[in-house]
C-alpha positions as CSV (number, residue, x, y, z in Angstrom):
1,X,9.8,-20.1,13.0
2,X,6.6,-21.3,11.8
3,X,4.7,-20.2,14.3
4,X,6.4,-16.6,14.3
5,X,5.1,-16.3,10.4
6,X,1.7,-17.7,10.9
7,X,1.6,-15.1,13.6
8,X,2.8,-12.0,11.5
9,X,0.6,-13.0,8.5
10,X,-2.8,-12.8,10.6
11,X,-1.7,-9.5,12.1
12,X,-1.0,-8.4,8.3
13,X,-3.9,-9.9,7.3
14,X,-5.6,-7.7,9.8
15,X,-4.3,-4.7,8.4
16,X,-4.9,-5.3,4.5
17,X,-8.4,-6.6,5.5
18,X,-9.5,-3.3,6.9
19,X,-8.4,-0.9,3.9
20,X,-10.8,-2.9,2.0
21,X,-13.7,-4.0,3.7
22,X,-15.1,-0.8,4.6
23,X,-15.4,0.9,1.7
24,X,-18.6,-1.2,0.6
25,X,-20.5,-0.3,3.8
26,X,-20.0,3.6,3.6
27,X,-23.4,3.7,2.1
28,X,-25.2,1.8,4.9
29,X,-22.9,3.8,7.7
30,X,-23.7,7.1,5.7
31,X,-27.8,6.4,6.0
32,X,-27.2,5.2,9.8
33,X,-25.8,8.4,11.0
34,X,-28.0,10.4,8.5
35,X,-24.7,12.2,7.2
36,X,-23.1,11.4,3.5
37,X,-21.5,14.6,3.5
38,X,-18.5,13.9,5.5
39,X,-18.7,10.1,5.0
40,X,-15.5,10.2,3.3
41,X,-13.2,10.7,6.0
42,X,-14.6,7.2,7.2
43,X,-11.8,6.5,4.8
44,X,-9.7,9.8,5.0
45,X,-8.7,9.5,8.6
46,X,-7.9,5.7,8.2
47,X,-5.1,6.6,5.2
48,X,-3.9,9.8,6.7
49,X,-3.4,8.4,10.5
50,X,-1.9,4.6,8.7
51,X,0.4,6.5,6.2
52,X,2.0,8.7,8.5
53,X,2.5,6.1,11.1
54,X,4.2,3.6,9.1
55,X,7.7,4.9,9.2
56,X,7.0,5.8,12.9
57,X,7.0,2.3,13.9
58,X,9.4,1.3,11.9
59,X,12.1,3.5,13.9
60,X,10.5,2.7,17.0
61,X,11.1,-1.0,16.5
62,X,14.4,-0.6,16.0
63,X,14.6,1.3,19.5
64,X,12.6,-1.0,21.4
65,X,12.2,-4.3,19.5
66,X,9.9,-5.6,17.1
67,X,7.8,-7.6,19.9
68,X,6.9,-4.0,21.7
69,X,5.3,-2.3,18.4
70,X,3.7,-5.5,17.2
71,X,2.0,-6.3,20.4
72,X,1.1,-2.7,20.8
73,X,0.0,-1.9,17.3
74,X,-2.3,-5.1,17.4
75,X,-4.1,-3.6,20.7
76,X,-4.5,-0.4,19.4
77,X,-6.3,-1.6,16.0
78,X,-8.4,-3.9,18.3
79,X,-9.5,-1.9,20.7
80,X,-10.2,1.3,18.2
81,X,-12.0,-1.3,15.7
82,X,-14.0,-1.8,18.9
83,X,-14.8,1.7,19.1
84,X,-15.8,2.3,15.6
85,X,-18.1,-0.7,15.9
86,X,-20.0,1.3,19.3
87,X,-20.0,5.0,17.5
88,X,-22.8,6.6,18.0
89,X,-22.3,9.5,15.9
90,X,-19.8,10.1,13.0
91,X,-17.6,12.2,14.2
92,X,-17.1,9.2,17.0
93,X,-16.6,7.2,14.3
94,X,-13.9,8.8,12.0
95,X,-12.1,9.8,15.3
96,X,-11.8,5.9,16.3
97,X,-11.0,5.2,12.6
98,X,-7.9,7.3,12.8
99,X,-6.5,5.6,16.3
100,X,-7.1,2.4,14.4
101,X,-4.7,3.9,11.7
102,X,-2.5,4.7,14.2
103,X,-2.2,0.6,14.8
104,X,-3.0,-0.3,11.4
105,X,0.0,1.8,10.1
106,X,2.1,-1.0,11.5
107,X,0.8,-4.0,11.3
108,X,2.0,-4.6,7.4
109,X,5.4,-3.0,7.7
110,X,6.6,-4.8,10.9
111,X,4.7,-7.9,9.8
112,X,8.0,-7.6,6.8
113,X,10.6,-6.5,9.2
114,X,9.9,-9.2,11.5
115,X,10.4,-11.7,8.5
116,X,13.2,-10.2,8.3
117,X,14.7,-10.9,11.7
118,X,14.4,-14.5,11.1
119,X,14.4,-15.5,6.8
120,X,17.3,-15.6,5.1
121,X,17.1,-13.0,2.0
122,X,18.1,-16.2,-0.2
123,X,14.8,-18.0,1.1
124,X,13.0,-14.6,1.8
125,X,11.3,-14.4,-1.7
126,X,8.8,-17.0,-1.4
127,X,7.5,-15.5,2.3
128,X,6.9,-12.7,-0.1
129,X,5.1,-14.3,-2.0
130,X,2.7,-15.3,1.1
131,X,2.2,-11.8,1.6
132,X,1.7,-10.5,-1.8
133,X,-1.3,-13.7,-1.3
134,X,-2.8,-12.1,1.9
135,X,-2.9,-8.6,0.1
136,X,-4.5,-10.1,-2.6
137,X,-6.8,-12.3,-0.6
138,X,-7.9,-9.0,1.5
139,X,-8.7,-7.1,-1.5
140,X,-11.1,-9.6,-3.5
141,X,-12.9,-10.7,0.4
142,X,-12.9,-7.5,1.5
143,X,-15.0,-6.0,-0.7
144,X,-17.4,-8.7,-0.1
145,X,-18.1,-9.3,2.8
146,X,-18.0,-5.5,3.8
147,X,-20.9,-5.3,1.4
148,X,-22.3,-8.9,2.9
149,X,-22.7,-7.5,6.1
150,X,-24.1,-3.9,5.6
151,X,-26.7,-6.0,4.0
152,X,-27.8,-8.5,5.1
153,X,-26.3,-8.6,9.0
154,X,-24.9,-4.6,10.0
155,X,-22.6,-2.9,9.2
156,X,-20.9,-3.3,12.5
157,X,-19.5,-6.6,11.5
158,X,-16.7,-4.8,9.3
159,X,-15.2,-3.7,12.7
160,X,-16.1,-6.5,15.3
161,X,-14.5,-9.1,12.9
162,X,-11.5,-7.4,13.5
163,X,-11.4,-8.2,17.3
164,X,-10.9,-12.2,16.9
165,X,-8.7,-12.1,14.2
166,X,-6.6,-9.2,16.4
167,X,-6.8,-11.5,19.2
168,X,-5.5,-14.6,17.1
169,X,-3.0,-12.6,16.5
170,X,-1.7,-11.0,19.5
171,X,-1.7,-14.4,21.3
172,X,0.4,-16.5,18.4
173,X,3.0,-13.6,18.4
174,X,3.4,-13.1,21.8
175,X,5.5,-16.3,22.9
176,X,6.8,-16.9,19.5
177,X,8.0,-13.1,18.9
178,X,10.1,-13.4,22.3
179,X,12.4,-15.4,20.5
180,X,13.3,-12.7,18.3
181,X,16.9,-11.8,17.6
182,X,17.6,-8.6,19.1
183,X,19.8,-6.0,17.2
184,X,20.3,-3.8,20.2
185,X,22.3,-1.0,19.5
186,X,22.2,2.8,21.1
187,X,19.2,4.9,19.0
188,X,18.4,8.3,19.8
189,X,14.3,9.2,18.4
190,X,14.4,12.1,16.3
191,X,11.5,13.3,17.6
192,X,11.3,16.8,15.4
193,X,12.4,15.1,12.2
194,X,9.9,12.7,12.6
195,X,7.2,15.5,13.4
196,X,8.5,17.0,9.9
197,X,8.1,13.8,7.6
198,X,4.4,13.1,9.5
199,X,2.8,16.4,8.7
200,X,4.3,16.5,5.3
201,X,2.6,13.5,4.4
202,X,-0.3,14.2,6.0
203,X,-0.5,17.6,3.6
204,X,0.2,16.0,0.5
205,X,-2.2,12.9,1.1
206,X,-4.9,15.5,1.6
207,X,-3.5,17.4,-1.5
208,X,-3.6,14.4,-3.7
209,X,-7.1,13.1,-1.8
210,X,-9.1,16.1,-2.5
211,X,-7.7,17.3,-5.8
212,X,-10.4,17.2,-8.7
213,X,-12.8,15.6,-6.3
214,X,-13.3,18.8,-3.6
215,X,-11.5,21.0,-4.7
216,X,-10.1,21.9,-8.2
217,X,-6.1,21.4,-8.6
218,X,-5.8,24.8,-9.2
219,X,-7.9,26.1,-6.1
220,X,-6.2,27.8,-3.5
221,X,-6.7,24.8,-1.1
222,X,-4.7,22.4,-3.4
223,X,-2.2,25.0,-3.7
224,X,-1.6,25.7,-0.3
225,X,-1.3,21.9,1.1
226,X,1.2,21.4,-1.9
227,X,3.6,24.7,-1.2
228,X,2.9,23.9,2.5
229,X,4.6,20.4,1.5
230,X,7.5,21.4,0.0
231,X,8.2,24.1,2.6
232,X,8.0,20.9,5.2
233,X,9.7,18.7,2.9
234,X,12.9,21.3,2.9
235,X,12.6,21.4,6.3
236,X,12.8,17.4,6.6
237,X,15.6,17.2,4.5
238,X,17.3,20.0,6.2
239,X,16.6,18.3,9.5
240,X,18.1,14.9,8.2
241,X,21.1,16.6,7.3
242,X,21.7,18.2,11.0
243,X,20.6,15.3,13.4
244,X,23.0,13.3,15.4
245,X,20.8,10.6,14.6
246,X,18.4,11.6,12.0
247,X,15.2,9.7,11.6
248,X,15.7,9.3,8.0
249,X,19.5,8.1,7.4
250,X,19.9,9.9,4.0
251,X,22.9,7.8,2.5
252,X,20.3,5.1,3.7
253,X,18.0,6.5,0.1
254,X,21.3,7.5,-1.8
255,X,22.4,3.6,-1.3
256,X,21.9,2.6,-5.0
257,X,19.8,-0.5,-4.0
258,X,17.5,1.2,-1.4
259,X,16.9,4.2,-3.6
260,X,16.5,2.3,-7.3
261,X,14.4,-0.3,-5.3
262,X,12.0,2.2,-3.5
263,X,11.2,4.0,-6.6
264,X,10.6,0.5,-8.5
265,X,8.4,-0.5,-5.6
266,X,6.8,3.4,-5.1
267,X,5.2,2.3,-9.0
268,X,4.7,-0.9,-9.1
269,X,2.5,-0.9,-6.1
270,X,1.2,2.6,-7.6
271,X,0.1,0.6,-10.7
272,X,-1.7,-2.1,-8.7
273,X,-3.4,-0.2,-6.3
274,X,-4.6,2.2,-9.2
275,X,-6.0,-0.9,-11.1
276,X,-7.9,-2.1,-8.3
277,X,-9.4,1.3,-7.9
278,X,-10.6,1.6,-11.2
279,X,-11.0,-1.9,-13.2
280,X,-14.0,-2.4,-11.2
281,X,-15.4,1.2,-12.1
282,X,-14.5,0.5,-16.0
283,X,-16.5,-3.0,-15.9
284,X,-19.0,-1.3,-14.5
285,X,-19.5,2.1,-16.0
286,X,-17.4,1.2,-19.5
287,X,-18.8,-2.6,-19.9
288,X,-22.1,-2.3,-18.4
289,X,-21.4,-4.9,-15.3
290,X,-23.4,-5.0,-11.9
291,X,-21.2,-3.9,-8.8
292,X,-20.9,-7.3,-7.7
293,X,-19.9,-8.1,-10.8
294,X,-17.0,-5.7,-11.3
295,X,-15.7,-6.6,-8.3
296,X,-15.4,-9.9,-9.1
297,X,-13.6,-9.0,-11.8
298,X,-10.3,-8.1,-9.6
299,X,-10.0,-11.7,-9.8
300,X,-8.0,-12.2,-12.4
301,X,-5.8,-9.3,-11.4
302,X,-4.9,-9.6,-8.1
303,X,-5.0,-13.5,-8.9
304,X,-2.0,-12.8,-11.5
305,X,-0.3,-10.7,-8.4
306,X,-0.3,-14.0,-6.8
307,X,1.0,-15.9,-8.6
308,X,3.7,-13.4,-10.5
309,X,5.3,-12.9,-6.7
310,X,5.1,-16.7,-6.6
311,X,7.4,-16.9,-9.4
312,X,9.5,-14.4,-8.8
313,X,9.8,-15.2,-5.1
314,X,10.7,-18.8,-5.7
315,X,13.3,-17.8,-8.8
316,X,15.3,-15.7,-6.2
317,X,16.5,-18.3,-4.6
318,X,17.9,-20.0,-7.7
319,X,19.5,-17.7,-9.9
320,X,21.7,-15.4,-9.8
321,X,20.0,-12.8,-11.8
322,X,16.9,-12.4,-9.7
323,X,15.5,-9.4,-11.2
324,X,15.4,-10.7,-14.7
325,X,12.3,-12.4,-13.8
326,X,10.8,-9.0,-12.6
327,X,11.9,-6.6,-16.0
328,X,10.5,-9.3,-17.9
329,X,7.1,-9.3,-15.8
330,X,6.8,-5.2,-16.2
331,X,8.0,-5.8,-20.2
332,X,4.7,-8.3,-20.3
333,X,2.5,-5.8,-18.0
334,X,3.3,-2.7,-20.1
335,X,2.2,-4.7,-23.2
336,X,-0.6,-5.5,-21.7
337,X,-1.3,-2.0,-20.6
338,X,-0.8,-1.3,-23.8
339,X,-3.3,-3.5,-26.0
340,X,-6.1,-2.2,-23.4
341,X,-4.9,1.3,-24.4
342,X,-5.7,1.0,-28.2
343,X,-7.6,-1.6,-28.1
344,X,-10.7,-1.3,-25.0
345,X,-13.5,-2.9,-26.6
346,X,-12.4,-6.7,-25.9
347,X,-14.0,-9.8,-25.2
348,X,-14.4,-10.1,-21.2
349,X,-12.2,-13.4,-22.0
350,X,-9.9,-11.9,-23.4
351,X,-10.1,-8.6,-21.4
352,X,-9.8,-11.0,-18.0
353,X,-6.9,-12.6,-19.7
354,X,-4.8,-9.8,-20.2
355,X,-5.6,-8.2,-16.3
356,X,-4.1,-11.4,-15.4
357,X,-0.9,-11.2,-17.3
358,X,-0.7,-7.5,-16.6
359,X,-1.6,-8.5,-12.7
360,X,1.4,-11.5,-12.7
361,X,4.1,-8.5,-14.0
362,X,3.6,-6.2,-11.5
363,X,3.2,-9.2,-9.1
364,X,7.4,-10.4,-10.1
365,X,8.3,-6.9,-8.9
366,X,7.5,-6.8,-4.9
367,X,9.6,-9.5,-3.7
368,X,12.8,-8.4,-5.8
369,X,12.4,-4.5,-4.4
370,X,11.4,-6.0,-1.1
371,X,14.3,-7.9,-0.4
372,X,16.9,-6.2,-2.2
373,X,16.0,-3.6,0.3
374,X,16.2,-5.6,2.9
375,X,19.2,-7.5,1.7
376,X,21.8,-4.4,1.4
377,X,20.9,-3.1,5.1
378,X,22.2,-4.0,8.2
379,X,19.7,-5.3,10.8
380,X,19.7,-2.7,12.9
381,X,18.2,-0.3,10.6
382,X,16.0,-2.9,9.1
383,X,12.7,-1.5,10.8
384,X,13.6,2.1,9.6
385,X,14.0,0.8,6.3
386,X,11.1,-1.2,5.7
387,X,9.0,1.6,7.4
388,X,10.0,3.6,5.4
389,X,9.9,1.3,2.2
390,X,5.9,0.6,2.9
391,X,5.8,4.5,3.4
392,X,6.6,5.2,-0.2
393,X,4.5,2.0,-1.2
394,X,1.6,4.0,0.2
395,X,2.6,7.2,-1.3
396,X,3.0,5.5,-5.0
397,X,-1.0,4.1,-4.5
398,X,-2.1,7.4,-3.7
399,X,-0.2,9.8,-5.8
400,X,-1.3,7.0,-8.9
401,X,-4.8,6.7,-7.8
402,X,-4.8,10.9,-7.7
403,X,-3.2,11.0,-11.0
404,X,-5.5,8.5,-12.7
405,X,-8.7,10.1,-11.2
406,X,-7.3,13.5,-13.2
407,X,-6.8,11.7,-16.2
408,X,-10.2,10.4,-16.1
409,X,-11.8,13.4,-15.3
410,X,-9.9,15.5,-18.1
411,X,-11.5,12.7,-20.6
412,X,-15.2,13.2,-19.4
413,X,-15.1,16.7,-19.4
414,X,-14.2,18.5,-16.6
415,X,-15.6,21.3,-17.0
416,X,-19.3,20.0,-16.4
417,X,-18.3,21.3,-12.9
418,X,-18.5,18.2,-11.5
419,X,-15.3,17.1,-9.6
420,X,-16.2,13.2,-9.7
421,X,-14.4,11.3,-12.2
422,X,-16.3,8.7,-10.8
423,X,-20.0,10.5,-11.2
424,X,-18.9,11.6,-14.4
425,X,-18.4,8.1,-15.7
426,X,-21.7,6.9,-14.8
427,X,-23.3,9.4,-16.5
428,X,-21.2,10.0,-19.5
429,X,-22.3,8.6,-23.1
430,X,-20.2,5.1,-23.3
431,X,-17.7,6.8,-26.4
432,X,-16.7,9.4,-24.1
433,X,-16.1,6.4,-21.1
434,X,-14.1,4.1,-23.7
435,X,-11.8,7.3,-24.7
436,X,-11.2,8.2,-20.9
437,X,-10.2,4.7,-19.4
438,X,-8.0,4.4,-23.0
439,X,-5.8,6.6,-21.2
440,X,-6.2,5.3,-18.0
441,X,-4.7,2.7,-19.0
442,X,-2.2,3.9,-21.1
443,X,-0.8,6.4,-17.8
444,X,-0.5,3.3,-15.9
445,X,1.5,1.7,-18.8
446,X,3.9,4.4,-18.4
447,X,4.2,4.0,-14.8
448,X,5.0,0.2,-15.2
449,X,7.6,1.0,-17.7
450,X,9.0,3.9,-15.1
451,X,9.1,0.9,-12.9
452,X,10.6,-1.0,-15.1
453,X,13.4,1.9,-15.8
454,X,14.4,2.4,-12.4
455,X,14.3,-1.8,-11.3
456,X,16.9,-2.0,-14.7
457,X,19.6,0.3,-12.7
458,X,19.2,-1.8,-9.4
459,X,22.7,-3.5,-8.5
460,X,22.3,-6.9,-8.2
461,X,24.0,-7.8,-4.8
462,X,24.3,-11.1,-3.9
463,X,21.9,-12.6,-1.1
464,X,22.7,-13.3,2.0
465,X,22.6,-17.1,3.3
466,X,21.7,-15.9,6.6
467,X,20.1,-13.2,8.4
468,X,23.1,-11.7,9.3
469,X,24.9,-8.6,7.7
470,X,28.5,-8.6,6.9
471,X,29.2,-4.9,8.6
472,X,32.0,-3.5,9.6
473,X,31.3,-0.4,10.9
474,X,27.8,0.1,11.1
475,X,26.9,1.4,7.9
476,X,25.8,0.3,4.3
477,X,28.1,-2.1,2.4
């Protein structure tokens, strides 16, 4: 079983490592190709093709086993990382990037399932902990060596680093993952269903991606991909409701566990991810930091993330209130939140301090969503589910991120007609900065505290001693 984990770990690793170790080359890539103006879908086509193809693979490997999509999602990220490394224009480039989010979108989501298939959801908490480690591990090296290699080596690296790690990983999972249990049972793909929730997604990532940074929220554009993403949405659910087998279960989300614990998990994660995004710019822009510095000082946050899901992971497994550990880690992040709020102009100590307590919070919330999930399903829908789990995950980063940016730029002033919170904060007098990331951090306070309402009305359900679901006919229990 070792082996099998070792295994999934590098091919998550592989995953996580890429959403973070680009971004720090874009500069260098932009001045290769001679073109900054479209350098952003570098990232764009990465998130849009990963996103959508998440719940896509999770379906599929309940259809044809998790072995299939691993093995194949690994060879796809490989051999498009290869083609992004030999672009030799930009448009090449941002095409490869979004066939490597076609593998990448499953890498981290099977990587769980597979876990699944062979921990226990009494023992599973503290593998989650070794994941909530390799995301944490990719998003403080990342950064770095992304930025090592576009400068001092080329940028090139970011990609072909990918290709040994892939290979690692394919080879390790290959003999181990044919031991798999199988959960064979008659699926049917909902191919238009599927179509439905993929373009949907696609529209609102674009939405939230481009809002008060392209375009104004109010522009047509904005306006468009939203209505356009409610008509699909309708159209999804509508679809869900007249499949034989649809490709979203819907008493799968009404099942108080899955639903309560996708919604805790949709802002956690959103909380995280929108820290990571902009701590860095506030000890930069708000305390006067060096790049390098700033992103050094993730540390301490995605450090506490660590060791939170440490915690929280191992206290699953030994009482019989396992989310108690997780409220009280949101009650501790929201304070946190909080004192940064009304009070911003800390000592660094004490600043670092506090990212760390707020980081080990949010951390105590991923295992218990993630296996509570995974606990009150039966295994052959576990790929759906956890698809469609990291789906929302995804969604919860983004649509935080998106919000956060528009608090941010509503502080600096907007109407400058600049559309960069980002610019504006780099440019803006350091009273106006203070006041602007005071309610940054006081909207993500509010989303831990949402987080923290919705994990409260989670049933706790005791875990299973095996990997083995006590079903009857099929469905939820």
């Amino acid at each position: 079983m070792q082996r099998i984990i070792f295994g999934v770990m590098l091919a998550m690793l592989l995953g996580a490592l890429d959403q973070t170790i680009v971004a720090t080359a874009l500069p260098t890539i932009g001045e290769a190709f001679g073109d900054f103006t479209n350098l952003s879908w570098v990232v764009t086509a990465y998130l849009l093709a990963s996103t959508a193809a998440t719940p896509l693979y999770g379906k599929l490997s309940d259809i044809h086993g998790r072995r299939v999509m691993l093995l194949t999602a690994i060879a796809i990220f490989s051999l498009a990382s290869a083609a992004c490394a030999l672009a030799p224009n930009l448009l090449v480039l941002i095409i490869a990037r979004a066939l490597q989010g076609l593998g990448g979108g499953a890498l981290i989501s099977l990587a769980q399932t597979i876990i699944a298939d062979v921990v226990s959801p009494r023992e599973r908490g503290r593998y989650q902990a070794q994941i909530a480690g390799v995301f944490a591990a990719a998003s403080i090296a990342g950064p770095l060596l992304g930025g090592f290699f576009a400068q001092y080596l080329s940028w090139t690296l970011s990609f072909w680093i990918n290709l040994p790690i892939g290979l690692a990983a394919f080879l390790m999972t290959d003999r181990a993952l044919r031991r798999l249990p199988r959960h064979d049972r008659k699926h049917e793909m909902d191919f238009l269903g599927a179509g439905l929730m993929v373009v949907a997604s696609v529209l609102l990532l674009l939405a939230l991606g481009w809002g008060g940074v392209r375009y104004a929220w109010t522009s047509p554009v904005i306006l468009g991909l939203l209505g356009a993403t409610g008509v699909l949405s309708a159209l999804f659910v509508w679809r869900m409701r007249a499949a034989r087998e649809p490709f979203l279960p819907l008493e799968l989300l009404a099942d108080p566990v899955v639903g309560r614990g996708m919604a805790a998990a949709f802002m956690a994660v959103g909380a995280m991810v929108g820290l990571s995004i902009f701590v860095p710019l506030y000890f930069e822009t708000g305390r006067g930091l060096s790049a390098s510095q700033s992103g050094l000082g993730l540390i301490p946050l995605m450090g506490g993330v660590v060791c939170g899901a440490v915690v929280s992971g191992r206290a699953m497994a030994r009482i019989k209130h396992y989310k108690r550990p997780a409220l009280a880690g949101l009650g501790i992040a929201t304070t946190g939140l909080c004192i940064l709020a009304l009070a911003p102009a800390l000592p660094l100590v004490v600043l670092c301090a506090l990212l760390a307590l707020v980081g080990a919070g949010i951390g105590t919330v991923l295992p218990v969503c993630t296996v509570s999930i995974q606990n009150a399903i039966p295994p052959y829908r576990m790929g759906t589910a956890t698809g469609v789990m990291t789906f929302f995950r995804q969604l919860g980063g983004a649509l935080v991120v998106a919000v956060l940016g528009a608090v941010l730029l509503a502080a600096l002033g907007a109407g400058s007609g600049a559309h960069d919170a980002e610019s504006l904060a780099r440019t803006a007098d350091p009273a106006t900065v203070a006041v602007g990331f005071q309610r940054v951090f006081g909207t993500v306070a509010l989303v831990t505290a949402l987080a923290a309402l919705a994990l409260s009305f989670l049933p706790e359900r005791p875990l299973r001693a095996s990997v083995h679901h006590a079903e009857s006919d099929g469905g939820l229990v």
